[in-house]
Phi, psi and omega in degrees: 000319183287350207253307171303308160325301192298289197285332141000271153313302174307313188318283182288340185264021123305323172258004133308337212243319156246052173286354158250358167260169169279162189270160152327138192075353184261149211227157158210132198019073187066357172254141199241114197251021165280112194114013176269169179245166179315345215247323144315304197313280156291359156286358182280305201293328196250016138285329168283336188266352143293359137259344187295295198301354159299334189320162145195165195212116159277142195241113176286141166203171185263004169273355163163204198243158105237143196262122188243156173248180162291306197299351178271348189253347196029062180274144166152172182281163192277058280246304193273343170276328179276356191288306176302313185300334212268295179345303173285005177282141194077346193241044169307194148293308177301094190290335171283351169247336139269007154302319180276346167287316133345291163278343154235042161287309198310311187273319182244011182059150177253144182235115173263143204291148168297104190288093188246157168249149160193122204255087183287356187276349188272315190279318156321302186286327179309321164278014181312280181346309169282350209266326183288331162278301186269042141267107166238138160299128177265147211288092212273105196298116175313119183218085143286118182245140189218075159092054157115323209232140163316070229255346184225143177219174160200141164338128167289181162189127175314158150233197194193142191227194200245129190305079207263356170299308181278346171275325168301326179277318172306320166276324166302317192281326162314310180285328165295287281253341194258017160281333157272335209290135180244045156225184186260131178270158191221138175216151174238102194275166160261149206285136166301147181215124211234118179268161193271137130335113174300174189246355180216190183229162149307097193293283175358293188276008207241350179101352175241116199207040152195176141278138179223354147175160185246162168213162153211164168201146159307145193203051181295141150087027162260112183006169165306273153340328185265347188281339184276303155350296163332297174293307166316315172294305195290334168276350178286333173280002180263157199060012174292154179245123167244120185287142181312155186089331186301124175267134207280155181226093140002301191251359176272319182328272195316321184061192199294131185224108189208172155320319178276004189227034150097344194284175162250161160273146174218174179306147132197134225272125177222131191036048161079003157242157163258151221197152164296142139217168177290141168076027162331131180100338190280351173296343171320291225254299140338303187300313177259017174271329192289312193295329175304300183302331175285305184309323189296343195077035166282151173300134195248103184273340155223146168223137200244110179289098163016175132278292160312131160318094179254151181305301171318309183278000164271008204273338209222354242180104161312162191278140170105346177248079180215166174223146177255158166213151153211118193304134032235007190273326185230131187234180182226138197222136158198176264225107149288081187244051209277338165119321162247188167326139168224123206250119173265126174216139203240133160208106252238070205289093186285006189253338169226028157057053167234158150246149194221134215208123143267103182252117196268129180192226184224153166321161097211208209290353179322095174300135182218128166242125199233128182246169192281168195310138154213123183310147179247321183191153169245182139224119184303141199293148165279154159299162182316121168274132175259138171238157182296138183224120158275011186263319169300155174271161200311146172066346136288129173236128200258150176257118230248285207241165186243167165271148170265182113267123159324135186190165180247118191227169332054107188241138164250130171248144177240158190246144136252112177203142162071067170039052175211150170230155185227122154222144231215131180255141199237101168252145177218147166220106183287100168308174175261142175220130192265138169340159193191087185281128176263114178270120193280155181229343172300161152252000000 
């Protein structure tokens, strides 16, 4: 008892004694700001970020130059979060966790990683002016379609633009270096340059002159972000070839869908919760393409079912006929095997929130009878789950998810082609899923 007192004690008239300070032992990228107060804290980082914005990187191209500085781009450490970040070690909720965090600030030091900003959208704008000199469009071949068919084409020609993906990640690597310095550095990169793609091909000789199936869906009553996803996904497809013989890969196509690649956060349900993640919605977009590629009677090599009965794809559509996908383990694949080019075009009805997936090639003799879902069982939906969201304010509360009921569903498809029939059963088997409410936690 007397042993509890004593560290007690110790305890607390510790954490008087730095109730405006940081505790001991604690460091951020290796300097130990422990017994400084915050405001040391961010005046050490914002004496580093006055030399840093000194930094500059000049950018070569041969239609000219531009000299950018960090401060212009607003590169530098992040001087009040981490000043907040160094502060708050120890002073959780939890008092048994900050004890130990305590000790072992004190005996073996905690060291927190450096905190920077940087507004690459600053940097977009600062090179416009050159970016508007080395730009040219590329020359896009008429490929007109009209009631199916290809009525007009012409040769393409690359144009070029400025990489800005790759010019950004070359200044950000740059630019970490002058984070240790203890002057300001200076470098010259030359601006990357990338040639543009035409969005479409020369048709004629490739065999695409008609339409041969459509898929669609609804996607009504979905967030800001997620119709933006949506839309964004659905244009990375568009105008693609898929060549005969070819298996087509959802997600080798589609490529990486974060943040760094133009998406937003949206709902999407991870390891059994729903959660902001990046690119919410593009399963959407999967979902009518599978249905397009099922009306044409392409060979389905893979398809992958939801766990949950999602709403959206029911708005327009019996249940079981949709595809998830999440790179790089579930994908939605399937077969050109029409003998020519298959021309993917995409379209996106922001007023009554449908998407549309056309797919253009050439006939042939193939029949496709897709017959409708049959529930096999259900299971009733759980009660409402609440979950905490710090992205909402205290006492708003939003409703996420709908309830589902579980169920085992099934569609059979028959192919008939060249005399042969092929049919094929599409099983999903759906857990139950209950309403789900983001209960705001901000403050």
């Amino acid at each position: 008892m007397g042993f509890f007192f004593f560290v007690s004690f110790l305890y607390i008239s510790y954490k008087q004694t730095h109730s405006k300070l940081v505790y001991e032992g604690v460091m951020v990228n290796g300097v130990d700001f422990g017994g400084k107060t915050t405001e040391e804290v961010s005046n050490y980082f914002a004496a580093k970020n006055d030399i840093i914005n000194k930094s500059t990187i000049v950018l070569t191209a041969k239609e000219g130059i531009a000299t950018l500085s960090a401060e212009q781009i607003g590169f530098g450490y992040d001087a009040d979060l981490l000043a907040h970040q160094a502060f708050s070690v120890g002073r959780a909720d939890n008092t048994v966790a900050n004890m130990s965090l305590m000790l072992q600030a004190y005996f073996d030091g905690i060291n927190l990683p450096p905190a920077y900003h940087y507004a690459d959208d600053h940097l977009s704008e600062f090179i416009a002016p050159l970016e508007k000199k080395i730009a040219i469009k590329p020359t896009e071949p008429l490929f007109t379609v009209q009631n199916g068919k290809v009525v007009t084409f012409q040769l393409a020609k690359d144009g070029r633009a400025v990489d800005m993906k790759k010019l950004k990640e070359m200044v950000f690597s740059t630019l970490l270096s002058a984070l240790l310095a203890d002057k300001p550095q200076r470098a010259t990169l030359p601006l990357p340059i990338m040639a543009v793609k035409p969005t479409n091909h020369t048709a004629s000789d490739l065999g695409i002159k008609e339409l041969i199936a459509e898929g669609t869906s609804l996607f009504q009553h979905s967030i800001e972000n997620r119709i933006f996803n949506v839309s964004l996904a659905a244009s990375r497809l568009n105008g693609v070839l898929i060549p005969p013989g070819q298996t087509f890969s959802f997600t080798k196509t589609i490529g990486d869908v974060s943040t760094f690649t133009g998406y937003k956060q949206a709902y999407v349900i991870e390891n059994g919760k729903t959660v902001l993640g990046d690119g919410g919605g593009v399963c959407q977009v999967s979902t009518t393409l599978f249905r397009a590629a099922l009306n044409a009677g392409l060979p389905i090599v893979e398809r992958n079912p939801h766990a949950y009965r999602v709403g959206y794809y029911e708005q327009d559509s019996g249940p079981g006929i949709d595809a998830a996908i999440y790179s790089p383990t579930v994908d939605l694949k399937f077969k050109n095997d029409t003998g020519h080019h298959i021309l993917i075009q995409s379209s996106v009805d922001l007023t009554e929130l449908r998407l549309n997936f056309a797919l253009y090639g050439t006939k042939d003799d193939r029949e496709v009878f897709i017959s409708k879902p049959v529930v096999t069982s259900e299971t009733p939906a759980p009660e409402a789950l609440y979950q905490d969201d710090p992205t909402l304010p205290k006492g708003e509360v939003k409703q996420v998810d709908f309830s589902a009921d579980g169920a085992n569903v099934f569609f059979t498809r028959t192919v008939k082609k060249d005399g042969k029939t092929l049919s094929e059963k599409f099983s999903s088997n759906y857990r139950p899923w209950q309403a789900i409410y983001m209960r705001g936690t901000k403050e």
